[in-house]
Z-matrix of the N, CA and C atoms (Angstrom, degrees):
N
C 1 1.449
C 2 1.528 1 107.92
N 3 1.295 2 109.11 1 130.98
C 4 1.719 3 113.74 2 -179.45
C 5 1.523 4 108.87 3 -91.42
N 6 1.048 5 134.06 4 130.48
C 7 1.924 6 164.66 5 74.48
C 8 1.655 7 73.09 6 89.79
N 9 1.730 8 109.67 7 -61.49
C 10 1.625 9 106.35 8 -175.44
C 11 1.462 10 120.60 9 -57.78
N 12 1.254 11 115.61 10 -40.26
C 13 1.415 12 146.61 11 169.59
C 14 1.187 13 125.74 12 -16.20
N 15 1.729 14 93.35 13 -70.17
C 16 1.747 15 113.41 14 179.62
C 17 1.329 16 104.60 15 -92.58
N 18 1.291 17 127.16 16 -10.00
C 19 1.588 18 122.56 17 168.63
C 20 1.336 19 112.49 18 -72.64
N 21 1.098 20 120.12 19 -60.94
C 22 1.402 21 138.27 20 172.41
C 23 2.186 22 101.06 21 -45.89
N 24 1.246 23 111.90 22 -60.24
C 25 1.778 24 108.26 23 163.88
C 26 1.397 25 120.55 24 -28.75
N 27 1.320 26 94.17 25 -62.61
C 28 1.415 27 111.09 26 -174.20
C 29 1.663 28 137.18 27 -37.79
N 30 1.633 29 89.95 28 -43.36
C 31 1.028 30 132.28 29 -151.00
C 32 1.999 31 91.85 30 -95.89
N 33 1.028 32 95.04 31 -34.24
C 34 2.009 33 114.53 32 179.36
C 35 1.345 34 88.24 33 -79.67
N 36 0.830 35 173.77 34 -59.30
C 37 1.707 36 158.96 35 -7.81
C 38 1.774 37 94.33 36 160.78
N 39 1.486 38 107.03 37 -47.61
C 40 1.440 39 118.95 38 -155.73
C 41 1.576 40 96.42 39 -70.27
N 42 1.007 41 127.49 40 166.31
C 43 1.208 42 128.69 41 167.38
C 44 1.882 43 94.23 42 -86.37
N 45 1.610 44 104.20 43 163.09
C 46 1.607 45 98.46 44 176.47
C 47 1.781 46 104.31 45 -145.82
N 48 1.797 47 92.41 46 119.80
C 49 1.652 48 74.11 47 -174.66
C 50 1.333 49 103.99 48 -111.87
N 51 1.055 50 129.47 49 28.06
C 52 1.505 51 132.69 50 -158.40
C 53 2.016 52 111.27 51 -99.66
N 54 1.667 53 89.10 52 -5.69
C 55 1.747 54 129.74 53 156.99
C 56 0.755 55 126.43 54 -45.39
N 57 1.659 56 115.70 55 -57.25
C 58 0.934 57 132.64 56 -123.25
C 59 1.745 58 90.83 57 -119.44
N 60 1.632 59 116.18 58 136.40
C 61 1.478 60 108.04 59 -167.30
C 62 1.224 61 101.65 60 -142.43
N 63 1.134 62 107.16 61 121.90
C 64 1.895 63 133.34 62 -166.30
C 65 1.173 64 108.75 63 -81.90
N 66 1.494 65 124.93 64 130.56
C 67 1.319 66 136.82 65 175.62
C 68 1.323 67 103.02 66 -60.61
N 69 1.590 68 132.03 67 140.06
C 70 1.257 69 123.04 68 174.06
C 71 1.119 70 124.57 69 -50.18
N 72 1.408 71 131.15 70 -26.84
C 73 1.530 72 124.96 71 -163.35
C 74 1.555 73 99.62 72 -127.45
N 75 1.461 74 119.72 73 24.40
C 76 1.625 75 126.24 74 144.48
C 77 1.233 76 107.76 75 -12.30
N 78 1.513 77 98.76 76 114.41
C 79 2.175 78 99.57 77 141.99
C 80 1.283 79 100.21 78 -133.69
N 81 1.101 80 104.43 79 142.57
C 82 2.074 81 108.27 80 160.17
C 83 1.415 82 112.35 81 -59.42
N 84 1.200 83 123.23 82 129.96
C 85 1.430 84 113.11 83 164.54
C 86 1.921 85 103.16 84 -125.34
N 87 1.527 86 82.49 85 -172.97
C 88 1.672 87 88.78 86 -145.79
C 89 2.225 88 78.88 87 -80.84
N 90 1.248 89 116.69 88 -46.70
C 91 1.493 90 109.15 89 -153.93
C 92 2.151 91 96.86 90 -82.86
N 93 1.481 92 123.08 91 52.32
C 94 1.189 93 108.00 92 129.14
C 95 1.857 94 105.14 93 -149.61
N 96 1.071 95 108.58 94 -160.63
C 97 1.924 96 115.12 95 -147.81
C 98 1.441 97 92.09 96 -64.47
N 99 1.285 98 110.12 97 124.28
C 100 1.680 99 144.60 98 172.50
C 101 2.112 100 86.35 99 -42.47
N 102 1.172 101 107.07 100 145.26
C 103 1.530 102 113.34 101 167.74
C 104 1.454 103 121.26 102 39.84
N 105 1.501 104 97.38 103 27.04
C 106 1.862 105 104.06 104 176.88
C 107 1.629 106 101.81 105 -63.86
N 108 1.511 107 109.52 106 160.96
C 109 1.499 108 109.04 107 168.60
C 110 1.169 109 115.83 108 -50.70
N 111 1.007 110 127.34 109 -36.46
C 112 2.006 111 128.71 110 -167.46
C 113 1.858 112 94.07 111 -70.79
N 114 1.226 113 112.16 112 -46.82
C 115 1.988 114 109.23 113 179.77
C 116 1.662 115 90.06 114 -66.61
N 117 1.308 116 122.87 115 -101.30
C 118 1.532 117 112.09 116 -171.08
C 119 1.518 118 125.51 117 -29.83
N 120 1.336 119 153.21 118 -5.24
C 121 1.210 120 136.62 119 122.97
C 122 1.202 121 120.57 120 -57.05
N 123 1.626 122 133.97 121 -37.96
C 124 1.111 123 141.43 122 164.55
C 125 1.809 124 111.09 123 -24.11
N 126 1.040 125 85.24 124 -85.62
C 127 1.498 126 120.34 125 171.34
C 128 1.897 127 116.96 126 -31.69
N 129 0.921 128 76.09 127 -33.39
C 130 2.066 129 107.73 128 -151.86
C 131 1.934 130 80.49 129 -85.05
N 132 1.173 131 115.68 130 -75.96
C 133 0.961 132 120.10 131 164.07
C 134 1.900 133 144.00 132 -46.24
N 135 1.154 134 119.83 133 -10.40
C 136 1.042 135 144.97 134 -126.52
C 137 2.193 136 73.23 135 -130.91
N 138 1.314 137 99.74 136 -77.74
C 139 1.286 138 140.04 137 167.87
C 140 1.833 139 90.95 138 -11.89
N 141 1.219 140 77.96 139 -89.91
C 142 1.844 141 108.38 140 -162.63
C 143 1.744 142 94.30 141 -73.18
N 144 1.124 143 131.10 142 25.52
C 145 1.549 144 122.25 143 151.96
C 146 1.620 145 110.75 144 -126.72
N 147 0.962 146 131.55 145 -21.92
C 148 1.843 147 142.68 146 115.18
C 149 1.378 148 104.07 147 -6.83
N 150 1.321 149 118.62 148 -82.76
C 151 1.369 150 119.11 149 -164.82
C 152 1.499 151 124.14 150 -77.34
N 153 1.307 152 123.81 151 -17.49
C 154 1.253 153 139.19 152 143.34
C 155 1.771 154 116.26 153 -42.48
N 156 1.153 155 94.13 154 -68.51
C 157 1.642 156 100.60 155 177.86
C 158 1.733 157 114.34 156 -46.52
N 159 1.306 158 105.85 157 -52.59
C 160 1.154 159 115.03 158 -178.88
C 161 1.869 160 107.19 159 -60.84
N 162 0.903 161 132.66 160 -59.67
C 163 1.073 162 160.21 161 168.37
C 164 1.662 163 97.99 162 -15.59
N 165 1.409 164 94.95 163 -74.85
C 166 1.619 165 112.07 164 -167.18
C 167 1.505 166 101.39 165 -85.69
N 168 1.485 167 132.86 166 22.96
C 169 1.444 168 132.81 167 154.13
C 170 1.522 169 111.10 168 -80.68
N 171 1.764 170 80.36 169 -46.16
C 172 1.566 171 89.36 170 -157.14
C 173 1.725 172 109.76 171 -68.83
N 174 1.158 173 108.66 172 -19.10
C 175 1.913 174 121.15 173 162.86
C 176 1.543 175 114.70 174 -55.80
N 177 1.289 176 90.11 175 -39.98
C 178 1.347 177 115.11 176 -172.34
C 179 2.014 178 105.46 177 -59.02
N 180 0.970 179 91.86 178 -51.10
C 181 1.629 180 127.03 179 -175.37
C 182 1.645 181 96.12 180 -59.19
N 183 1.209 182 100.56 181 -88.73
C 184 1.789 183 115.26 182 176.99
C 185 1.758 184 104.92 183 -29.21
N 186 1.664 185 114.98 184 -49.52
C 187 1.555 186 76.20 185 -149.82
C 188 1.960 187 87.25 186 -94.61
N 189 1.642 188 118.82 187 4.69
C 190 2.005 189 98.70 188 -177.72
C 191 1.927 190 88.32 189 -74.83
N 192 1.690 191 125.95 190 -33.41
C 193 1.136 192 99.62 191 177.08
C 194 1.508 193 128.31 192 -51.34
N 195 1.279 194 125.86 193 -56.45
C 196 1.503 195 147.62 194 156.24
C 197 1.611 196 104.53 195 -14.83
N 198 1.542 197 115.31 196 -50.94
C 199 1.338 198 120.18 197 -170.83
C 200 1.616 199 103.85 198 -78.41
N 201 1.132 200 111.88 199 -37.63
C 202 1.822 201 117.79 200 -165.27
C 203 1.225 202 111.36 201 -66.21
N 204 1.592 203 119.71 202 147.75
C 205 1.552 204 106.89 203 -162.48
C 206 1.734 205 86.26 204 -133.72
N 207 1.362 206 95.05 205 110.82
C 208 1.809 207 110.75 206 174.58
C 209 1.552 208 118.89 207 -61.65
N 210 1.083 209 118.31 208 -9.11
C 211 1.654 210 134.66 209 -165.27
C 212 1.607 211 88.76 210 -95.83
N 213 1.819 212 117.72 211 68.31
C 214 1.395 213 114.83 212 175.70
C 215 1.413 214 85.88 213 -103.05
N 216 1.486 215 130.52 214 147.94
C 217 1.365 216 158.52 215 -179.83
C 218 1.327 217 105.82 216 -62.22
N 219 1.753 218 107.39 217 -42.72
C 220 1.732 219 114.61 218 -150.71
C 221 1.679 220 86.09 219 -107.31
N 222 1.541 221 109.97 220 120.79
C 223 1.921 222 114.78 221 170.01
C 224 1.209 223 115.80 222 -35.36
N 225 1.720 224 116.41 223 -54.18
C 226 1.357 225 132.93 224 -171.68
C 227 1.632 226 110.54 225 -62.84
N 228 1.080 227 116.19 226 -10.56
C 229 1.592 228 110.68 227 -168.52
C 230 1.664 229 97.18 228 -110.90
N 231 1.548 230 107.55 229 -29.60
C 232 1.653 231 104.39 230 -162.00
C 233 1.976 232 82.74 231 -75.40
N 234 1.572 233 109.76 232 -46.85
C 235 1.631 234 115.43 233 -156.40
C 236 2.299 235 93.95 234 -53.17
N 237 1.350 236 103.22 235 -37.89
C 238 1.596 237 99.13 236 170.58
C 239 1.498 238 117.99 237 -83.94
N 240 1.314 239 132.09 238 -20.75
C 241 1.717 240 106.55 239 169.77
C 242 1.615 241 96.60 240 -75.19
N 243 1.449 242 117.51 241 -35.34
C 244 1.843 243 105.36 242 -173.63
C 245 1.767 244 108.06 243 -50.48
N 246 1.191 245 113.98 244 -60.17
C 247 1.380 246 110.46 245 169.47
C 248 1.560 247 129.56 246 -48.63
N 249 1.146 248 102.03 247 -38.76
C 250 1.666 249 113.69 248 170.85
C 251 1.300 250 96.63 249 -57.77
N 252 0.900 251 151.75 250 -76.10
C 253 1.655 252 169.02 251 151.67
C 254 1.729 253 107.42 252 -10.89
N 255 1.129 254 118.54 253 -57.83
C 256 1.557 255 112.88 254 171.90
C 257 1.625 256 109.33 255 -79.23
N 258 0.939 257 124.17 256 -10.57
C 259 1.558 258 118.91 257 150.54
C 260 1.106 259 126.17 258 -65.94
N 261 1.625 260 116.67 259 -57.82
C 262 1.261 261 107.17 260 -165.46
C 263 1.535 262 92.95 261 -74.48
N 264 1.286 263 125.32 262 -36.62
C 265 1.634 264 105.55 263 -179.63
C 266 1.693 265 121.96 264 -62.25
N 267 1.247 266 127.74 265 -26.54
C 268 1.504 267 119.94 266 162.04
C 269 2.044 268 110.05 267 -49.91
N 270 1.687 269 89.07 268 -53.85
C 271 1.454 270 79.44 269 176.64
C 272 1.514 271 114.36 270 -45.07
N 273 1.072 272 117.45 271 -86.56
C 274 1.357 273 132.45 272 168.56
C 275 2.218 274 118.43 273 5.65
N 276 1.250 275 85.53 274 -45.63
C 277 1.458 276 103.42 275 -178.48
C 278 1.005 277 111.52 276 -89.25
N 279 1.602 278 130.11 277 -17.81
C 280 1.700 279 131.06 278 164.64
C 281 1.010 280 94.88 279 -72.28
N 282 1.509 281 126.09 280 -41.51
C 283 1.936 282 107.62 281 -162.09
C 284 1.587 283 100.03 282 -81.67
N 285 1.209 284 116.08 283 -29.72
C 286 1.483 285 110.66 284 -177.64
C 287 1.859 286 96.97 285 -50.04
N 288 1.075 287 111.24 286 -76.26
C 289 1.461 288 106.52 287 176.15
C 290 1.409 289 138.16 288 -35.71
N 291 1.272 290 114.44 289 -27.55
C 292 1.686 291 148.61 290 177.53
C 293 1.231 292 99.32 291 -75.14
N 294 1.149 293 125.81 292 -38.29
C 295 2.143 294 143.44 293 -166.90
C 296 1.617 295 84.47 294 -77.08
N 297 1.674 296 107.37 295 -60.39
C 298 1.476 297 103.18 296 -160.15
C 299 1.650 298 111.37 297 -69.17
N 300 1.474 299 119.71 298 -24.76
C 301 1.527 300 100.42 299 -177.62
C 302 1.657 301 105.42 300 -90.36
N 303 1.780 302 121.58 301 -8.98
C 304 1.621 303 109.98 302 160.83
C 305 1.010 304 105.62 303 -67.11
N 306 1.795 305 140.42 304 -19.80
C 307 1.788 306 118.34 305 175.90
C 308 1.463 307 82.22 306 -54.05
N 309 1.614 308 113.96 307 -79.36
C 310 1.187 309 103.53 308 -131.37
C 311 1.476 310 112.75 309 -68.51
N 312 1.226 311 134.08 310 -12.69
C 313 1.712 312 120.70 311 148.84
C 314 1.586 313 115.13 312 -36.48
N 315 1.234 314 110.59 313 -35.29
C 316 1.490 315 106.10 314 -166.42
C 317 1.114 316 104.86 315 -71.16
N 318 1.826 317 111.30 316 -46.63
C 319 1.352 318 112.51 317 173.54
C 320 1.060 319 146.26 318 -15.96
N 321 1.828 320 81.99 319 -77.17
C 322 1.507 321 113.10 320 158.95
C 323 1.545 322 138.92 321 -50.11
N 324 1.639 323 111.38 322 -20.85
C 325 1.341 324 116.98 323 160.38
C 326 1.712 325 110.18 324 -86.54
N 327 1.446 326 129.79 325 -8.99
C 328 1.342 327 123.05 326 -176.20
C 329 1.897 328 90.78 327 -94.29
N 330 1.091 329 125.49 328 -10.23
C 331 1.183 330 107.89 329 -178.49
C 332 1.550 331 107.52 330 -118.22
N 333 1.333 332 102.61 331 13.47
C 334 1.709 333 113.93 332 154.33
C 335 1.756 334 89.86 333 70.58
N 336 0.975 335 127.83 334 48.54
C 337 1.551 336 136.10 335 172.20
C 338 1.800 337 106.09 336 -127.79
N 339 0.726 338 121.74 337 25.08
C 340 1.772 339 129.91 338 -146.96
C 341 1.612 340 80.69 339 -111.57
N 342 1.683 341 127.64 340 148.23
C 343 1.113 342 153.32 341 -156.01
C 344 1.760 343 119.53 342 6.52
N 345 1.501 344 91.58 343 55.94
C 346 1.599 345 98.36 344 -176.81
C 347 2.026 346 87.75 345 -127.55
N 348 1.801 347 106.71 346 140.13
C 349 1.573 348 98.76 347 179.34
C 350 1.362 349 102.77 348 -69.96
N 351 1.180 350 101.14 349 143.33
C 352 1.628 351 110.91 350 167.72
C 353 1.781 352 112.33 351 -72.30
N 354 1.195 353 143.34 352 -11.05
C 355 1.056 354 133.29 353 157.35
C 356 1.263 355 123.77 354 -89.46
N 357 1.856 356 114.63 355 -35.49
C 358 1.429 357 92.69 356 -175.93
C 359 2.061 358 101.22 357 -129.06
N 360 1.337 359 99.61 358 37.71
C 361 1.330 360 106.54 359 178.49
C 362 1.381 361 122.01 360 26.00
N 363 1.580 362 115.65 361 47.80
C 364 1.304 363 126.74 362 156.98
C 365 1.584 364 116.70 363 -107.41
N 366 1.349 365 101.97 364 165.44
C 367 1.697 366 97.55 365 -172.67
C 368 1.692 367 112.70 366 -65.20
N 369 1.625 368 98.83 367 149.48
C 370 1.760 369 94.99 368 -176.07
C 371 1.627 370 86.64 369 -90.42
N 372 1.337 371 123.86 370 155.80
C 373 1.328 372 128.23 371 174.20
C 374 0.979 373 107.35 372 -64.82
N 375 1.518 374 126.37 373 159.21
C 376 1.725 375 136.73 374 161.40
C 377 1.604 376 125.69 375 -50.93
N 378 1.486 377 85.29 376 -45.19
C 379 1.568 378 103.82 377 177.07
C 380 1.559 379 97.21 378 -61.92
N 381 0.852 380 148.69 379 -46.72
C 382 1.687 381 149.91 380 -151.22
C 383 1.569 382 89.64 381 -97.28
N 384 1.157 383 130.43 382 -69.66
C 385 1.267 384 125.40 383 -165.19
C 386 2.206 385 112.24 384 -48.60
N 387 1.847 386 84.38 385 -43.41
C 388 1.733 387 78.47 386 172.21
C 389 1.456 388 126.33 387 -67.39
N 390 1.284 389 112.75 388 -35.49
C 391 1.146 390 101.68 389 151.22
C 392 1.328 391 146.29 390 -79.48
N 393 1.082 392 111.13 391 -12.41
C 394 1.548 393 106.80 392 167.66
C 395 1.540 394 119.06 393 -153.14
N 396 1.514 395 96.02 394 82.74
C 397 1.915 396 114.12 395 -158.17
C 398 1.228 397 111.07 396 -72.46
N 399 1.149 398 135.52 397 23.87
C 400 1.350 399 153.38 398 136.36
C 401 1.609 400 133.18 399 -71.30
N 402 1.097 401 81.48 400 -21.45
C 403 1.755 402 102.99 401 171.55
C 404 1.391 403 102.24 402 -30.26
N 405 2.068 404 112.31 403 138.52
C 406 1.264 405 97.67 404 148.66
C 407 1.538 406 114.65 405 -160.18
N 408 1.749 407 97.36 406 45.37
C 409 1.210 408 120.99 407 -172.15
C 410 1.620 409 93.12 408 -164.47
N 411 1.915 410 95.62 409 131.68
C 412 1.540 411 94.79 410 -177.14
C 413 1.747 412 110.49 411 -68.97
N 414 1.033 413 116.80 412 179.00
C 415 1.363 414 117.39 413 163.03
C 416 0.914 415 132.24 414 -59.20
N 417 1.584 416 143.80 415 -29.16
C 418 1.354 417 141.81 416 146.30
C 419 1.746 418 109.63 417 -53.67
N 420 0.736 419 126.99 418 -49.56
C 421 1.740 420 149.57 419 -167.70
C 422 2.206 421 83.92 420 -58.43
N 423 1.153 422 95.89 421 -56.44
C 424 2.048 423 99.46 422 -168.89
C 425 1.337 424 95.96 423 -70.03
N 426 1.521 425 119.34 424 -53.44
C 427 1.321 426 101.96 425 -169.64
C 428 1.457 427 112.49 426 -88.52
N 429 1.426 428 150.44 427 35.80
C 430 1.586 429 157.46 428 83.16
C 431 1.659 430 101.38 429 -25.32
N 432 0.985 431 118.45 430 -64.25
C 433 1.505 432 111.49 431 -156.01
C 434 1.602 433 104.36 432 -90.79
N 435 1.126 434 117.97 433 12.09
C 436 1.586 435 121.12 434 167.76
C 437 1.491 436 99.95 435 -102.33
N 438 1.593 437 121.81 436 -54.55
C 439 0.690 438 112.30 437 -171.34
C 440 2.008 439 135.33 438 -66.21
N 441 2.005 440 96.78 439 -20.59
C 442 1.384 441 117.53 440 164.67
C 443 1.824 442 99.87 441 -55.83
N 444 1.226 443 110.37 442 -22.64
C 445 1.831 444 102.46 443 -158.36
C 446 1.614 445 85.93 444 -100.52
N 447 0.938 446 115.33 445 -33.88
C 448 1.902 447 91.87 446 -169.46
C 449 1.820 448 94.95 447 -76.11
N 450 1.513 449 140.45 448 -19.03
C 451 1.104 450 147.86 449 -152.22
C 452 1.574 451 85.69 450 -81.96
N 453 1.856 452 115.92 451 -71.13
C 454 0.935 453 100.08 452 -161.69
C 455 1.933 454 119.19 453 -79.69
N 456 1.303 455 122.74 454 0.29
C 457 1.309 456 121.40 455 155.49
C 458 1.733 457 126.65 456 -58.71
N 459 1.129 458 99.56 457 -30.25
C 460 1.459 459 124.98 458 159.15
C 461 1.564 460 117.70 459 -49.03
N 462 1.291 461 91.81 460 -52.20
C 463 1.784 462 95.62 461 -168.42
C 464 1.995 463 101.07 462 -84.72
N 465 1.355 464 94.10 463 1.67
C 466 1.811 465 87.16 464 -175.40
C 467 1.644 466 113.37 465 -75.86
């Protein structure tokens, strides 16, 4: 087999949801097959308009800083755009992070691992995943592992 061969395999190999074409008024529901193609484009999609948004804030962000002119005369006004400014940049740095765990949702749906808990590899519910499609621990699974974290803050 030639170099082209197994690239070209590989590539057959992937799951592909970009196929797959969603009725406009799609919802996942809980009574048909958990992670069918129609939910993972869902999802997939869902995903990647999240990260868009975020995306085009943070542009948004970059260029009113770029525009804002810190050289205010009056202390009281410069001491509030500086704060205005270290706010929106904390924000800014949650979504940067928020951006990085929708890659890896995306990932995780291109490698067909997408709404399964990562600790006890059962399905995350629909309800949980729509709301928070980043998920990667069911709800029993988060609230164990919230509750291990408030235990051991406790013991500090």
């Amino acid at each position: 087999m030639t170099t082209g061969q197994t690239a070209q395999n590989s590539e057959e190999s992937k799951p592909s949801f970009s196929a797959t074409l969603l009725p406009p008024d799609y919802q996942p529901r809980d009574d048909e097959e958990f992670m069918n193609p129609l939910q993972l484009e869902y999802f997939r999609q869902k995903l990647l308009r999240w990260r868009e948004e975020l995306v085009a804030e943070s542009s948004e962000t970059l260029e009113s800083m770029q525009q804002e002119n810190l050289a205010q005369p009056d202390l009281t006004d410069r001491a509030s755009m500086e704060t205005d400014r270290s706010i929106e940049l904390r924000t800014r740095d949650r979504e940067r992070k928020l951006i990085s765990k929708i890659d890896d949702a995306l990932q995780r749906i291109a490698e067909g691992e997408y709404g399964y808990c990562e600790d006890t590899g059962d399905p995350i519910s629909i309800r949980r995943l729509e709301a928070r499609p980043i998920a990667t621990l069911s709800l029993e699974a988060q609230e164990r592992h919230e509750k291990a974290e408030r235990t051991r803050r406790d013991d500090l």
